[in-house]
GUVOTOR-280841 format. One record per residue (C-alpha): z, x, y; chain. Coordinates in Angstrom, 2 decimals. Layout:
<nodes>
<<Z; X; Y>; A>
...
</nodes>
This chain:
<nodes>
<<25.84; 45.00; -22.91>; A>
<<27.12; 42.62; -19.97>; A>
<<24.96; 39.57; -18.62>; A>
<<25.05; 38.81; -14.98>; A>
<<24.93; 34.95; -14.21>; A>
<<23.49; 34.58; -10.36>; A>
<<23.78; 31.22; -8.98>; A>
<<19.89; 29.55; -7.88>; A>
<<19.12; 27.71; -5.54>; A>
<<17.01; 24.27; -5.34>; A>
<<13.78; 25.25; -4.40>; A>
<<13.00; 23.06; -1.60>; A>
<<9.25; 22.55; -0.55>; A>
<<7.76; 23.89; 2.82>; A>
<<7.79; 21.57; 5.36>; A>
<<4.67; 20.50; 6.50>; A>
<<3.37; 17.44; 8.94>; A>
<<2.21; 13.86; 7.41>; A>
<<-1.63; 13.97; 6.65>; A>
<<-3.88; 11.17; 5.81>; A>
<<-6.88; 9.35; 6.59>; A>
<<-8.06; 6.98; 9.38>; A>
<<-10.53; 5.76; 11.22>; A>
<<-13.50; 8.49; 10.12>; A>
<<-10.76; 11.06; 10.70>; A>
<<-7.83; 13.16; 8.83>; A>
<<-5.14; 12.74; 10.69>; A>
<<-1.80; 14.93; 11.10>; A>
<<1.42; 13.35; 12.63>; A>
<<4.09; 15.87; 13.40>; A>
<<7.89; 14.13; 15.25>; A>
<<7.50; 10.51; 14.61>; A>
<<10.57; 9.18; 13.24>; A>
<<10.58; 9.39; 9.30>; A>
<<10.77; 5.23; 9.33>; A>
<<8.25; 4.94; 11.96>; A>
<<6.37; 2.08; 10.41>; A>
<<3.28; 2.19; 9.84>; A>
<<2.57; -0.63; 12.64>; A>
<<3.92; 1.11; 15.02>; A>
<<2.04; 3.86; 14.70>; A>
<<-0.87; 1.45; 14.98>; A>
<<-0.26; 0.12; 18.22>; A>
<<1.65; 2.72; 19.90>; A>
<<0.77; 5.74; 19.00>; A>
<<-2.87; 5.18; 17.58>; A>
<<-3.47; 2.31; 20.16>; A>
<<-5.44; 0.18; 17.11>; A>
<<-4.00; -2.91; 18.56>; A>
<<-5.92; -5.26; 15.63>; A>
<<-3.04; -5.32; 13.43>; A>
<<-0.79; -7.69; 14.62>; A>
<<3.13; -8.19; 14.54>; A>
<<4.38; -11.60; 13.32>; A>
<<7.52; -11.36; 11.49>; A>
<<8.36; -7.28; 10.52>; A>
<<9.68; -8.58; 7.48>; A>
<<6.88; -8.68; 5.33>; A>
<<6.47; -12.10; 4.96>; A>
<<3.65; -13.61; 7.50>; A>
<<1.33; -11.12; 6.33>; A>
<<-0.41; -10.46; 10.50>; A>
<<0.17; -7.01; 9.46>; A>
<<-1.76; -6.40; 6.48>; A>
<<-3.79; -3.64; 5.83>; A>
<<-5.25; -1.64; 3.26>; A>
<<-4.65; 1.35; 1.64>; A>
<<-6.99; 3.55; -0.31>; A>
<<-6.47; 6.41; -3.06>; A>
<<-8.49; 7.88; -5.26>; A>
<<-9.18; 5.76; -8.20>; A>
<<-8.37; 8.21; -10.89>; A>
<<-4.60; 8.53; -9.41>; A>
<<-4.59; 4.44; -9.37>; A>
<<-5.95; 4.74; -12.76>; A>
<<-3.18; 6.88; -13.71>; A>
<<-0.81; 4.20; -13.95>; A>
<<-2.58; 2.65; -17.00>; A>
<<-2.54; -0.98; -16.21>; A>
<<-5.36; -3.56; -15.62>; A>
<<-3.76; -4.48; -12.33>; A>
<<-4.44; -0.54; -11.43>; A>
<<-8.23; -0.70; -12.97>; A>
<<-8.91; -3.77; -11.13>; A>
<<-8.27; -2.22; -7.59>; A>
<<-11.13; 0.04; -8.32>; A>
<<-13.89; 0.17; -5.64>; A>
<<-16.37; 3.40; -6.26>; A>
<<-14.20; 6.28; -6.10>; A>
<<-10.70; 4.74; -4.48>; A>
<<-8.01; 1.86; -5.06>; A>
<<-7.77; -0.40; -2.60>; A>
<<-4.34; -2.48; -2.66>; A>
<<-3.13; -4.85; 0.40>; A>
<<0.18; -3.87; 2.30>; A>
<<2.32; -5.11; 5.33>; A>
<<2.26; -2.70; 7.59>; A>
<<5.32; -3.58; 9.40>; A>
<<7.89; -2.14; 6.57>; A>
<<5.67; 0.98; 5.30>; A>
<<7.32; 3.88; 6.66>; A>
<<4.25; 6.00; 7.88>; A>
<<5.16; 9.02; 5.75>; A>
<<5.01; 6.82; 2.61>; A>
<<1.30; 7.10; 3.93>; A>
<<0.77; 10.98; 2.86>; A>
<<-2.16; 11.63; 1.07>; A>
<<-3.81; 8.02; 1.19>; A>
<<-6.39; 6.71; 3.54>; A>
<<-5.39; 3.47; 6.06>; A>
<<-7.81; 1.21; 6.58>; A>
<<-7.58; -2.16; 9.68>; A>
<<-9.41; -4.55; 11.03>; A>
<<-10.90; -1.82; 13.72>; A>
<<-12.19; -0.23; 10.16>; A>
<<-14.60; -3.60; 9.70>; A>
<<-17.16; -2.80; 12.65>; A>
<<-18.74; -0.01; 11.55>; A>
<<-19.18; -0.89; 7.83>; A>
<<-21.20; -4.18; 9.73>; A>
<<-22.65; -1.49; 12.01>; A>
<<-24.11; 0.22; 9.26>; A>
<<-25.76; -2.87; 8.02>; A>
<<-27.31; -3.31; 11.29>; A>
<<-25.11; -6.86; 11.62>; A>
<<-22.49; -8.07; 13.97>; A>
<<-19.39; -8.77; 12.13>; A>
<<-18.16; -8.29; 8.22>; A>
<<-18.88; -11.09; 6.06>; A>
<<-15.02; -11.92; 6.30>; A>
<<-15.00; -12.04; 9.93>; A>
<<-18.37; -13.79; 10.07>; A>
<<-17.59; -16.33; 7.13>; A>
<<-13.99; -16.98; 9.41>; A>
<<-16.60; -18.15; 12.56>; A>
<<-18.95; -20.02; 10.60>; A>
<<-16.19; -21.75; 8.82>; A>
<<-13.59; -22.11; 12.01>; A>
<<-11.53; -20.01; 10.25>; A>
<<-8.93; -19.43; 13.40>; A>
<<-7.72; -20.81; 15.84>; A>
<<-4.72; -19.13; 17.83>; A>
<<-6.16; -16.18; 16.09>; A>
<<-2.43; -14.19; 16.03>; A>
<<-2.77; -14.16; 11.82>; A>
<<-6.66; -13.55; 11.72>; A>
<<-6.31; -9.94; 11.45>; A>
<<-4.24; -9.88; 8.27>; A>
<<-6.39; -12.77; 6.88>; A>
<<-9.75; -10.87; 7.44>; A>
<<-8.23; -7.71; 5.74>; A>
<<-7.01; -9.83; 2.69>; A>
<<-10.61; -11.29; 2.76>; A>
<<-11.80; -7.99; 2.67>; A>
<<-9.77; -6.66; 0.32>; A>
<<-11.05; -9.31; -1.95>; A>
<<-14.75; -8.78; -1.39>; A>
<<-14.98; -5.47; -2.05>; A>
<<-13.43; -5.47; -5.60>; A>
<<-15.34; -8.69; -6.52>; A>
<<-18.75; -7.40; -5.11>; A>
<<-17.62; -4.07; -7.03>; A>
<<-17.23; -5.89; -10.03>; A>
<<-20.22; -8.21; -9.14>; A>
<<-18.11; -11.13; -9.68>; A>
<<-17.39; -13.84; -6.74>; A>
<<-13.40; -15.24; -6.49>; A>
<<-12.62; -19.03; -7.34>; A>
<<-11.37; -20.93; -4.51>; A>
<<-7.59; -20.52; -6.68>; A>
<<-8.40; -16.69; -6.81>; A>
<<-8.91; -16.92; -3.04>; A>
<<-5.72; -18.44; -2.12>; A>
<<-3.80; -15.95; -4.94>; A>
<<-5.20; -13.37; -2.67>; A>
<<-4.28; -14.94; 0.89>; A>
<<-0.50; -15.62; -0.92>; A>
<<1.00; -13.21; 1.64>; A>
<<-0.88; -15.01; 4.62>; A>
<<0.79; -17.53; 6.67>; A>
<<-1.35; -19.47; 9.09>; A>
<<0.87; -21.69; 10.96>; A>
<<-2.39; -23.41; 12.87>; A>
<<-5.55; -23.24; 11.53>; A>
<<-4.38; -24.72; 7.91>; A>
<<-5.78; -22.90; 4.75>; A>
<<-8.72; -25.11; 4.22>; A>
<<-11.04; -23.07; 6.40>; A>
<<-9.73; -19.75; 5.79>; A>
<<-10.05; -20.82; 1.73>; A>
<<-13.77; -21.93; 2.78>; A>
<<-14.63; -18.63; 4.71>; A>
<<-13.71; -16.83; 1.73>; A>
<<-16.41; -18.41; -0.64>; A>
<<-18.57; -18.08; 2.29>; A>
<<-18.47; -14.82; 2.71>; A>
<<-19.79; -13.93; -0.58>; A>
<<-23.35; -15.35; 0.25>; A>
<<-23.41; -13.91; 3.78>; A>
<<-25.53; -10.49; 3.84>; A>
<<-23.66; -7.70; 1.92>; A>
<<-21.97; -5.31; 3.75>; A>
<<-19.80; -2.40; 2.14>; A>
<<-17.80; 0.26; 2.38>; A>
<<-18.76; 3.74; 2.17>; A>
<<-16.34; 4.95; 0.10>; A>
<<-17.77; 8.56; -0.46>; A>
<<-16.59; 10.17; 2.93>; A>
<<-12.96; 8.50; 2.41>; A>
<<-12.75; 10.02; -1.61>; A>
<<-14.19; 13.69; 0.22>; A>
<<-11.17; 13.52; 2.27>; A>
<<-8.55; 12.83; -0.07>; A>
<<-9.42; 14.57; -2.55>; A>
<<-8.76; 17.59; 0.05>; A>
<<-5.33; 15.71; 0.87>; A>
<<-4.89; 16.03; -2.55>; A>
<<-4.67; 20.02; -2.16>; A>
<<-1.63; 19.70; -0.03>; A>
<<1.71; 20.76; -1.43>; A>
<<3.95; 17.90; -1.68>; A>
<<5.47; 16.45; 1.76>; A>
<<8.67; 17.83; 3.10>; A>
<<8.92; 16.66; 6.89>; A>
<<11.34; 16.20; 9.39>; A>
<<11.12; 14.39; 12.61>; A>
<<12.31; 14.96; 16.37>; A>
<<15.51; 13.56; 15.65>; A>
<<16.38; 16.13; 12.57>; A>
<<15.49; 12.82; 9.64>; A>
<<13.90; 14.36; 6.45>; A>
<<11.42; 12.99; 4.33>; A>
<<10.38; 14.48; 1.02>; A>
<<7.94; 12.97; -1.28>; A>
<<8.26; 15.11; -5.15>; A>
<<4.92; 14.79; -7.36>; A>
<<7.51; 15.29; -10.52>; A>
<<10.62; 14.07; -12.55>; A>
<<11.91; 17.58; -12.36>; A>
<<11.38; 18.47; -8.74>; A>
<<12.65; 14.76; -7.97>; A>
<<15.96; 15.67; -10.07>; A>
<<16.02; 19.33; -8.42>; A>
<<16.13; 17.66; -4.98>; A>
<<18.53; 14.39; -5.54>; A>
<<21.10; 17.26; -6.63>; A>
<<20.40; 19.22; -3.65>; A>
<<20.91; 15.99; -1.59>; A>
<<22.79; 13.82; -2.75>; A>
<<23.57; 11.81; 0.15>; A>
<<19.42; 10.97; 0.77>; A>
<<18.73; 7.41; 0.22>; A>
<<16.14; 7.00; -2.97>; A>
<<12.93; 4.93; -1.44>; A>
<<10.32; 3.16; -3.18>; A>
<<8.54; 0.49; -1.85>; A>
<<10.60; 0.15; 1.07>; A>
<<10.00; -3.89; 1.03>; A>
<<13.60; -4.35; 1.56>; A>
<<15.06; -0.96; 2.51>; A>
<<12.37; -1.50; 5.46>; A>
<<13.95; -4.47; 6.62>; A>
<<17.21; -2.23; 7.34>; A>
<<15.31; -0.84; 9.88>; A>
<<13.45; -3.68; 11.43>; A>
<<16.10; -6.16; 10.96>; A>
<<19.34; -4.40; 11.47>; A>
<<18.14; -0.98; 12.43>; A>
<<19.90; 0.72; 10.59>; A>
<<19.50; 4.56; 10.71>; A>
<<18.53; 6.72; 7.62>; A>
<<18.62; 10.12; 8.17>; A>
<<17.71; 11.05; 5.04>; A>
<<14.99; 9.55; 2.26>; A>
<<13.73; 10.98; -0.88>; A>
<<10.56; 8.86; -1.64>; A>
<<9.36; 8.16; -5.34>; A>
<<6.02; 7.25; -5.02>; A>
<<4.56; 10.48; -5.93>; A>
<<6.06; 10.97; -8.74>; A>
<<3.52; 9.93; -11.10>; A>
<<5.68; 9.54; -14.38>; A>
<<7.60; 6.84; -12.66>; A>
<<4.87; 4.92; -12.20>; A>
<<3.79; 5.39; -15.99>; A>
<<3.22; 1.85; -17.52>; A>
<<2.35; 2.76; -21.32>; A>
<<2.24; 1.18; -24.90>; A>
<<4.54; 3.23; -27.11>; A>
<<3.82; 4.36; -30.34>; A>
<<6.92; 1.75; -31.88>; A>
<<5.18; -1.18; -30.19>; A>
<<7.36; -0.72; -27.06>; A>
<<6.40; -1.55; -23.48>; A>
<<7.10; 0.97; -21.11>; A>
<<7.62; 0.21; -17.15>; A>
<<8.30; 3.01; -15.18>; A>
<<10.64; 2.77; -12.47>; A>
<<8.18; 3.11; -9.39>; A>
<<5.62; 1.17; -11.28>; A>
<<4.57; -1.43; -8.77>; A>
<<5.75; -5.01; -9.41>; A>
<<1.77; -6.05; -9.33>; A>
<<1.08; -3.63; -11.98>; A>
<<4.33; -4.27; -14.04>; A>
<<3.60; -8.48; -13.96>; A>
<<0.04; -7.23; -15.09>; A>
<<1.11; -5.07; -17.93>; A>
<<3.41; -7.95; -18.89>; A>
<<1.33; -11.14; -18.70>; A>
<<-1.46; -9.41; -21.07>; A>
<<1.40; -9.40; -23.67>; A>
<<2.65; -12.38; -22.42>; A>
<<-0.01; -14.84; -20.71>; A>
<<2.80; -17.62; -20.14>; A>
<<3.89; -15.46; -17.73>; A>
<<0.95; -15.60; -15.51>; A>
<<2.66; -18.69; -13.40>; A>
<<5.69; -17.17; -12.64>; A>
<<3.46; -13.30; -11.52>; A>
<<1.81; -15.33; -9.20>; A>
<<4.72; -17.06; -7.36>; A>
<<6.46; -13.76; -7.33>; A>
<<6.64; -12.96; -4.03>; A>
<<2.97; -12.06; -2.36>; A>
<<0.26; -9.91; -3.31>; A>
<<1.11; -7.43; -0.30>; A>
<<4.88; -7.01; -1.52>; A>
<<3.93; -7.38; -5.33>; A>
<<1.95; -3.79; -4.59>; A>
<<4.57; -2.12; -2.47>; A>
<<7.68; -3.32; -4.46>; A>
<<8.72; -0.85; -7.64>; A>
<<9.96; -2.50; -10.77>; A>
<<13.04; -0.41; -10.34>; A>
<<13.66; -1.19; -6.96>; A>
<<13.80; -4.72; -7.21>; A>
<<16.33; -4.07; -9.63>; A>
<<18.12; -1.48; -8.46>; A>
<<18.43; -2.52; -5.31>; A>
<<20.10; -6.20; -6.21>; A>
<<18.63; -7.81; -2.93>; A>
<<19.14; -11.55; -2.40>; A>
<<15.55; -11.31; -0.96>; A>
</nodes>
């Protein structure tokens, strides 16, 4: 009896185009350049013109936004960082917009400043109780960094009213860490943000953005490429990830993308091909072992990872919170920061 060895083939996904949430809306984007950042997008394509550019570095924070999952992926991860995200069904965590490649946005909801009006709308009042606590406080005055201050702000008061807790003036400026105001000086914006807590509530529906992601979450896992023949693919697993990498060898491995996005915005560099790791939920594993050993996965965010970290080790908590800014600690991987061996 003889055996046959055939040769396989990496089974490579179907391509499809980048899907996610926005503005009441699911939203399909088929071309765009795979490192099309997410700001961009905003104010070219999507002409939301809120979300402002300061630095594209990551660093000034006029970009932030949110993004939104579902809470039971967030959960996933196992940390108290993760948990304390929660806001009814979805996980809302802070980002710079301006070094988010747009397909890194697959699956999740984006949320801006234009996003604020009708949860006040719905309240039958003129502005959130960010934006209104940043007038009644003289919160701005050039105004360029409002935008990313207001969405920090409101980042904040969901998960406290959530938790039905209000922040501390130092939990306030924790949260603003990736803020720079250059004019105004933090003394209003730090006032606004206890003031906003006894304005009139206003919050976010999350039902209709959890109804649309959890039909994102039907989707087979992203394969794209854009206009210019750049690839994207975005595996859910270790194996398909491996499967892949082997397949292409030459694609550049992206996590966070808070420095590889600076090759792009800084020294535009091209990258014709990226594998991205933030679907693949194992990495992002942060577990106790049964021997007493910590676990960090490798695409574990560097907010969840100082979290998991400082509950073993509370000395830590000063050094967590100087790391970088909130926006970068929840893009940033573990094994990025490492890997990667970036001065910055």
């Amino acid at each position: 009896m003889s055996v046959v060895h055939t040769a396989t083939t990496p089974s490579i996904p179907a391509e499809r185009p980048i899907r996610f949430f926005h503005r009441g809306a699911l939203v399909e984007v088929q071309g765009a350049a795979t490192t099309h950042s997410v700001l961009d997008w905003l104010r070219e394509d999507a002409h939301c013109s809120g979300t402002k550019e300061g630095c594209a570095e990551g660093d000034c924070g006029a970009c932030t936004v949110i993004v939104a999952e579902l809470a039971s992926k967030a959960d996933a991860v196992g940390t108290a960082s993760a948990r304390a995200t929660r806001v009814g069904e979805l996980s809302l965590r802070t980002v710079n917009a301006c070094i988010q490649f747009l397909p890194t946005l697959d699956g999740k909801a984006l949320m801006t400043v234009e996003d604020l009006k009708p949860i006040a709308q719905a309240q039958r009042i003129a502005l959130h109780p960010a934006q209104q606590a940043m007038v009644e406080c003289h919160g701005s005055q050039c105004g360029f960094c409002t935008p990313g201050f207001v969405m920090s702000l409101a980042s904040c008061y969901e998960r406290h009213a959530e938790a039905g807790t209000q922040a501390t003036r130092q939990q306030l400026a924790d949260e603003l860490s990736g803020n720079l105001c250059r004019c105004t000086g933090y003394r209003p914006i730090l006032d606004a943000g206890e003031r906003m807590f006894s304005l009139p509530a206003a919050r976010l529906d999350t039902a209709p953005i959890a109804a649309a992601l959890r039909l994102l979450a039907a989707d087979a896992p992203l394969a794209y490429t854009d206009a210019q023949g750049g690839r994207f693919a975005a595996p859910r697993s270790i194996e398909a990830l491996a499967e892949l990498r082997a397949a292409r060898p030459q694609a550049r491995l992206l996590a966070g993308s808070t420095d590889i996005g600076l090759w792009v915005t800084k020294q535009f560099k091209a990258l014709p091909e990226l594998i991205y790791l933030g679907e693949a939920a194992r990495l992002a594993r942060i577990e106790e072992r049964a021997d007493g050993v910590l676990s960090i996965g490798a695409a574990a965010s560097l907010e969840d990872a100082w979290s998991a970290l400082a509950v073993r080790h509370p000395e830590l908590n000063e050094m967590w919170l100087r790391f970088s800014s909130l926006p970068v600690r929840n893009a940033g991987t573990m094994g990025g920061n490492v890997a990667n061996g970036s001065p910055i």
